[in-house]
VMD Tcl script that builds the backbone (N, CA, C; Angstrom):
set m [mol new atoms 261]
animate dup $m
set s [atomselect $m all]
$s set {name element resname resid chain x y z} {
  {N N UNK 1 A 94.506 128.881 129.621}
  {CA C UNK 1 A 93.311 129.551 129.190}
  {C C UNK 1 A 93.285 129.559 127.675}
  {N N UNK 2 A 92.378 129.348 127.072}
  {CA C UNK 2 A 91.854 129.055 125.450}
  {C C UNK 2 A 91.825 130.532 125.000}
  {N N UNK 3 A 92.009 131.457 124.247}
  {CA C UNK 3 A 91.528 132.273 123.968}
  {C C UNK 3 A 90.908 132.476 122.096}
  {N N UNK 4 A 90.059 132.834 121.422}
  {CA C UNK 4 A 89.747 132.656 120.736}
  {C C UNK 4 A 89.259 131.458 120.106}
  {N N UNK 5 A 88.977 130.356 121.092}
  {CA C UNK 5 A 88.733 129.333 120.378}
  {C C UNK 5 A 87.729 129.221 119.018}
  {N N UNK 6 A 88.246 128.292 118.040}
  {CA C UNK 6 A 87.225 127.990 116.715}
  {C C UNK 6 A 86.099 127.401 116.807}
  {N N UNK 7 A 85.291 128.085 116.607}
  {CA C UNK 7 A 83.779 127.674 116.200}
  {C C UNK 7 A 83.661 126.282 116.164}
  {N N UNK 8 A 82.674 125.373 116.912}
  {CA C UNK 8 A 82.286 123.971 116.533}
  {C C UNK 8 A 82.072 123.571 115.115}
  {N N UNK 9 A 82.937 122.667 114.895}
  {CA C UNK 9 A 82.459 122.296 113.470}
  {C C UNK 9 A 83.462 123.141 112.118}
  {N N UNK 10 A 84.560 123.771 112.676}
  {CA C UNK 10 A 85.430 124.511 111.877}
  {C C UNK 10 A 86.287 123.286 111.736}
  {N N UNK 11 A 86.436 124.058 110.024}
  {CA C UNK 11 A 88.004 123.231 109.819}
  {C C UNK 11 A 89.126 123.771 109.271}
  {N N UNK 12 A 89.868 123.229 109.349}
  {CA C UNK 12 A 91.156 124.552 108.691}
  {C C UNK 12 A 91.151 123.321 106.820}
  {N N UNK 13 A 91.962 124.117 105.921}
  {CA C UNK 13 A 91.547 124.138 104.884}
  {C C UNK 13 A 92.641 123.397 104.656}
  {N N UNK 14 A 93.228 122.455 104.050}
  {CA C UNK 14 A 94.030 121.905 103.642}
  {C C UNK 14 A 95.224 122.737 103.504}
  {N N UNK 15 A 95.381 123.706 103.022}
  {CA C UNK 15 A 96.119 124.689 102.699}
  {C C UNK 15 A 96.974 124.975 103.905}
  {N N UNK 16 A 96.099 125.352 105.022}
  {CA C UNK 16 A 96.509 125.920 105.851}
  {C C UNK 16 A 96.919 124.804 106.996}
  {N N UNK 17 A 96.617 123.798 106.867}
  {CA C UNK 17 A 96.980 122.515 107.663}
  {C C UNK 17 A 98.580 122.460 107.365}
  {N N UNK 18 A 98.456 122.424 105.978}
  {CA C UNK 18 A 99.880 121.979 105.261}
  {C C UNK 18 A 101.171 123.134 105.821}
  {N N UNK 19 A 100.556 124.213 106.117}
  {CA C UNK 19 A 101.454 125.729 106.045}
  {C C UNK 19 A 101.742 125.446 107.639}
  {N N UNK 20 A 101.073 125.034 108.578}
  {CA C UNK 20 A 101.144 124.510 109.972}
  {C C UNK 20 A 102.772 124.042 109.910}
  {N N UNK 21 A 102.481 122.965 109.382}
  {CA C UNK 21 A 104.340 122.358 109.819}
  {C C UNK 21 A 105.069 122.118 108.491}
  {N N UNK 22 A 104.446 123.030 107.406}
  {CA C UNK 22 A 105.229 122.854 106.514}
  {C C UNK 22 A 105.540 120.924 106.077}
  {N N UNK 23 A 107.018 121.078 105.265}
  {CA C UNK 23 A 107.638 119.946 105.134}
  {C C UNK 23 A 108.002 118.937 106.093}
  {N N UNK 24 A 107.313 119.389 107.403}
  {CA C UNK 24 A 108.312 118.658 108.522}
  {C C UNK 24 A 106.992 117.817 109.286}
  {N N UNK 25 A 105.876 117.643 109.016}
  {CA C UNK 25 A 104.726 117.113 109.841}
  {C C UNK 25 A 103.855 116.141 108.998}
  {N N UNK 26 A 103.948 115.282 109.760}
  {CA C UNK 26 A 102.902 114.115 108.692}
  {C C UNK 26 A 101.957 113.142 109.725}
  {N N UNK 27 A 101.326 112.666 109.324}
  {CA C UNK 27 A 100.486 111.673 109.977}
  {C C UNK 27 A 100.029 110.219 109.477}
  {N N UNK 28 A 99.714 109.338 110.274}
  {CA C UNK 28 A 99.773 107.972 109.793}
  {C C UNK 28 A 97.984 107.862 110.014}
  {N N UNK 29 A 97.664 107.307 108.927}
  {CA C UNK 29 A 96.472 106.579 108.829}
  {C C UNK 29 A 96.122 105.331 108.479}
  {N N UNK 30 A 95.082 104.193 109.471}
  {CA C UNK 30 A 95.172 102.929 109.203}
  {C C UNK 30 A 94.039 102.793 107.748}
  {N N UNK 31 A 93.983 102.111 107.486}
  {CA C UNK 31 A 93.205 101.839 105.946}
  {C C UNK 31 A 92.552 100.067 105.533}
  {N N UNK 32 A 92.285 99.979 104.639}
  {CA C UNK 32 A 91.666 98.367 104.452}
  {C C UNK 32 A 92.253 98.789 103.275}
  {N N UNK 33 A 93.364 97.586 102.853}
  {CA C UNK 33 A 93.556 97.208 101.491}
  {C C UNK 33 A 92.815 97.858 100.322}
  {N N UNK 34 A 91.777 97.754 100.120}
  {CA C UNK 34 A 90.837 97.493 99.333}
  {C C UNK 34 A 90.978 99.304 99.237}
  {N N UNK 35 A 91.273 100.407 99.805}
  {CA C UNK 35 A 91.120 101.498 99.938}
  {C C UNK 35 A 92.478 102.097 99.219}
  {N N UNK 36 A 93.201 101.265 99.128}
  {CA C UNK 36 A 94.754 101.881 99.011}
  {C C UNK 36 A 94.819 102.060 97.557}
  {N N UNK 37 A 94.209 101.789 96.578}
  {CA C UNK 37 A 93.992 102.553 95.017}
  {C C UNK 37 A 93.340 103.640 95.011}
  {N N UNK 38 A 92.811 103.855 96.149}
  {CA C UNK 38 A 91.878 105.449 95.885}
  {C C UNK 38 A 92.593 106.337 96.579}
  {N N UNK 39 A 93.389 105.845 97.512}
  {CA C UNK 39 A 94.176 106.608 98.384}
  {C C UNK 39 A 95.791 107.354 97.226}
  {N N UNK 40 A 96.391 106.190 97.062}
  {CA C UNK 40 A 97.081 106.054 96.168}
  {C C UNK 40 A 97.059 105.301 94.861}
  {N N UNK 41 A 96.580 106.191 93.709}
  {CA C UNK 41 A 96.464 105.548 92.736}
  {C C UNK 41 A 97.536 104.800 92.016}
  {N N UNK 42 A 98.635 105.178 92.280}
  {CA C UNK 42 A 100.260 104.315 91.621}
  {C C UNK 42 A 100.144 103.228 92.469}
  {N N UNK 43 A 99.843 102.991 93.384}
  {CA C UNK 43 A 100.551 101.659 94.301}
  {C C UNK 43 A 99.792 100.435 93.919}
  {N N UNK 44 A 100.763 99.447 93.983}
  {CA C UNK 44 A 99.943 98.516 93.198}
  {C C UNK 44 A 98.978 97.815 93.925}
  {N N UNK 45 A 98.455 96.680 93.278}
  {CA C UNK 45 A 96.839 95.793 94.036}
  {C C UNK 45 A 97.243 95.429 95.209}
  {N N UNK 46 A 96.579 95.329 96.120}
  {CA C UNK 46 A 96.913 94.685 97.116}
  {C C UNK 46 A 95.715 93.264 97.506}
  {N N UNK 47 A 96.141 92.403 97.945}
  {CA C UNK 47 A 94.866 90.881 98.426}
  {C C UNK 47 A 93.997 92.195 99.335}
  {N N UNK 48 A 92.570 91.868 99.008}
  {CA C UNK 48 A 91.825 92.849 100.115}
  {C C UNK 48 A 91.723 92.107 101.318}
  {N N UNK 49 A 91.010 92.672 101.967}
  {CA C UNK 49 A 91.111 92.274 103.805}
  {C C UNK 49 A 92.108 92.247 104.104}
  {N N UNK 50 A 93.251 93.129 104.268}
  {CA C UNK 50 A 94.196 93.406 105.101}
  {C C UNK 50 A 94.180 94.992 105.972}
  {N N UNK 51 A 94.850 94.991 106.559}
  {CA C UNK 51 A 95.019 96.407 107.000}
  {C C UNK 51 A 96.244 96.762 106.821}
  {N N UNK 52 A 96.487 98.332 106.201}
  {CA C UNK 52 A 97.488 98.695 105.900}
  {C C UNK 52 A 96.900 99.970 106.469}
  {N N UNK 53 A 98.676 100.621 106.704}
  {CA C UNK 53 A 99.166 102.177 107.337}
  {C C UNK 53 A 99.693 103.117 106.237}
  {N N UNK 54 A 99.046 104.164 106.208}
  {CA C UNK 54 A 99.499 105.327 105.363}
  {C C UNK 54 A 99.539 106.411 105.839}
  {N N UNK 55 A 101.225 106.741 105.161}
  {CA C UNK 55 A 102.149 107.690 106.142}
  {C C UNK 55 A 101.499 109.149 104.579}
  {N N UNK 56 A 100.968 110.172 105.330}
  {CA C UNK 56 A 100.868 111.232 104.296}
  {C C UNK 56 A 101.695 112.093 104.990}
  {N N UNK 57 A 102.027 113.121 104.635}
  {CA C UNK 57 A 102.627 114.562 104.362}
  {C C UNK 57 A 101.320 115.122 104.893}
  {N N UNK 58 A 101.528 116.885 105.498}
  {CA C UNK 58 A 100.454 117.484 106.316}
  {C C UNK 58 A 99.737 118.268 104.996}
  {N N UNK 59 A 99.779 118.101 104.208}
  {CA C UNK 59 A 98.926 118.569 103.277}
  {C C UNK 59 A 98.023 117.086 102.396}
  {N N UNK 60 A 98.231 116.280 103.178}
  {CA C UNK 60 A 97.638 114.710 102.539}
  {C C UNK 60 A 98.168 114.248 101.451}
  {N N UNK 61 A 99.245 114.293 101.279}
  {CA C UNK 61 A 99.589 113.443 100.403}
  {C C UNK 61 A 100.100 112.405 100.968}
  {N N UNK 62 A 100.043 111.127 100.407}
  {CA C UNK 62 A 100.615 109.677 100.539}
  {C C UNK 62 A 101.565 109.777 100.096}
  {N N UNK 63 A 102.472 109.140 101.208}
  {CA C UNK 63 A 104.077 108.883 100.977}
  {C C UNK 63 A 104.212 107.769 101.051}
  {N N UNK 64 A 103.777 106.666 101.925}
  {CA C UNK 64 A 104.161 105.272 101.791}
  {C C UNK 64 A 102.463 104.222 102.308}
  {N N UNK 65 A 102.957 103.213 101.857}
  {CA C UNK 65 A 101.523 102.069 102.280}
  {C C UNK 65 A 102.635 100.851 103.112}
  {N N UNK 66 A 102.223 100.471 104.251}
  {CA C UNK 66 A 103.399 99.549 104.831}
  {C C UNK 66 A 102.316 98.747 105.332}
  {N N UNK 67 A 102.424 97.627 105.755}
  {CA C UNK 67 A 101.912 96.793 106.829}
  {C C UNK 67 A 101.790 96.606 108.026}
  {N N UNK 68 A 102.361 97.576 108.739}
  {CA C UNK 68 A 102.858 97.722 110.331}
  {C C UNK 68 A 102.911 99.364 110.377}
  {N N UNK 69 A 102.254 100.172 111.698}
  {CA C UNK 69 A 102.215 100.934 111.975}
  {C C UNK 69 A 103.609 101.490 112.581}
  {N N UNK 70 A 104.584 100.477 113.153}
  {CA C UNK 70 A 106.030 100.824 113.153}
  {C C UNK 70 A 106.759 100.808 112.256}
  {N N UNK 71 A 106.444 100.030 111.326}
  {CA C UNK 71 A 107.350 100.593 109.980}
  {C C UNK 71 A 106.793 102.144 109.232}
  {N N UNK 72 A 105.732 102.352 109.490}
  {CA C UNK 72 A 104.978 103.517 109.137}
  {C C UNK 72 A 106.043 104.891 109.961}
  {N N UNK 73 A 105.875 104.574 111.236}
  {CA C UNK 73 A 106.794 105.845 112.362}
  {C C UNK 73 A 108.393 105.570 111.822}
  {N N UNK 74 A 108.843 104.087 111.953}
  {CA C UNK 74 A 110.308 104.251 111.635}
  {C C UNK 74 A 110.328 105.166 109.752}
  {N N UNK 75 A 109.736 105.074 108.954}
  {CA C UNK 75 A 110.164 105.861 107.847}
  {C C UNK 75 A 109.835 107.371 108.132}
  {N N UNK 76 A 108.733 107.633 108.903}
  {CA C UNK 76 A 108.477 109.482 109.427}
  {C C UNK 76 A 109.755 109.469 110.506}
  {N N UNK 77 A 110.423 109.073 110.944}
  {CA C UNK 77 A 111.551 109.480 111.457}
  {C C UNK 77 A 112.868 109.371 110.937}
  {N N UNK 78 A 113.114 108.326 109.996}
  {CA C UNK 78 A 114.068 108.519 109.057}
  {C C UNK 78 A 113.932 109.363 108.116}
  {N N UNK 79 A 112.876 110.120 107.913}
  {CA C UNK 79 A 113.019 110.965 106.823}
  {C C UNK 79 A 112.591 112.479 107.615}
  {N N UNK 80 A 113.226 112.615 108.889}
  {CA C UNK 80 A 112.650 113.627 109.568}
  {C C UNK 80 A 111.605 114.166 110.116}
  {N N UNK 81 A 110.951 113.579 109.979}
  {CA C UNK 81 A 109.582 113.964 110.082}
  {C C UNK 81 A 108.570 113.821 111.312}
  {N N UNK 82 A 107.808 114.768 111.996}
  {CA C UNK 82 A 107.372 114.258 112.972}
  {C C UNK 82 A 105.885 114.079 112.483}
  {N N UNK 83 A 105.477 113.041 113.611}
  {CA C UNK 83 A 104.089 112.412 113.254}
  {C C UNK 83 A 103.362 113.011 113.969}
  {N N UNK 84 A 102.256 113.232 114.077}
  {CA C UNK 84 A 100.724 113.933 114.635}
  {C C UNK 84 A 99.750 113.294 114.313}
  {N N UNK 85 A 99.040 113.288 115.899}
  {CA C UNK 85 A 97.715 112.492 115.678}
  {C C UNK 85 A 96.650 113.649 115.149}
  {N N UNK 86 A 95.480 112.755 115.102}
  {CA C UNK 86 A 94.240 112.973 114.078}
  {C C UNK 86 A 93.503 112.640 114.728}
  {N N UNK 87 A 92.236 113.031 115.200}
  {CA C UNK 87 A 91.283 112.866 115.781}
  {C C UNK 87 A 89.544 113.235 114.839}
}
mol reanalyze $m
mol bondsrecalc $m
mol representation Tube
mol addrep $m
């Protein structure tokens, strides 16, 4: 049974996403090349038209840009971390 469910169209605030799992929760997002300077401004150029995976931290920060969505999970599990989907 649901109790209190959130209002349609609620969102929790970054803040409070992050305070959820703390240091220990991150999520992988797929991306187009061409996106990965706005995402992460340090990382360098990439050829556009590719697809790349970005592993953030639960407060959104970018931790890594990889090429493979399993190299994306193998570094959130070497560095502890569990992954959560996004919908």
């Amino acid at each position: 049974m649901l109790i209190n469910p959130a209002p349609q169209g609620s969102r929790m605030t970054d803040e409070a996403f992050a305070a959820l799992g703390g240091a220990r929760m991150a999520y992988i997002r797929a991306a187009r090349s061409e996106e990965v300077a706005f995402i992460c401004p340090d990382a360098p150029l990439l050829a556009p038209g590719q697809q790349v995976f970005v592993l953030h931290a639960a407060d959104g920060t970018p931790m890594l840009v990889t090429d493979s969505r399993e190299a994306a999970i193998a570094n959130a599990v070497s560095e502890r971390l569990e992954t959560v989907s996004l919908h």
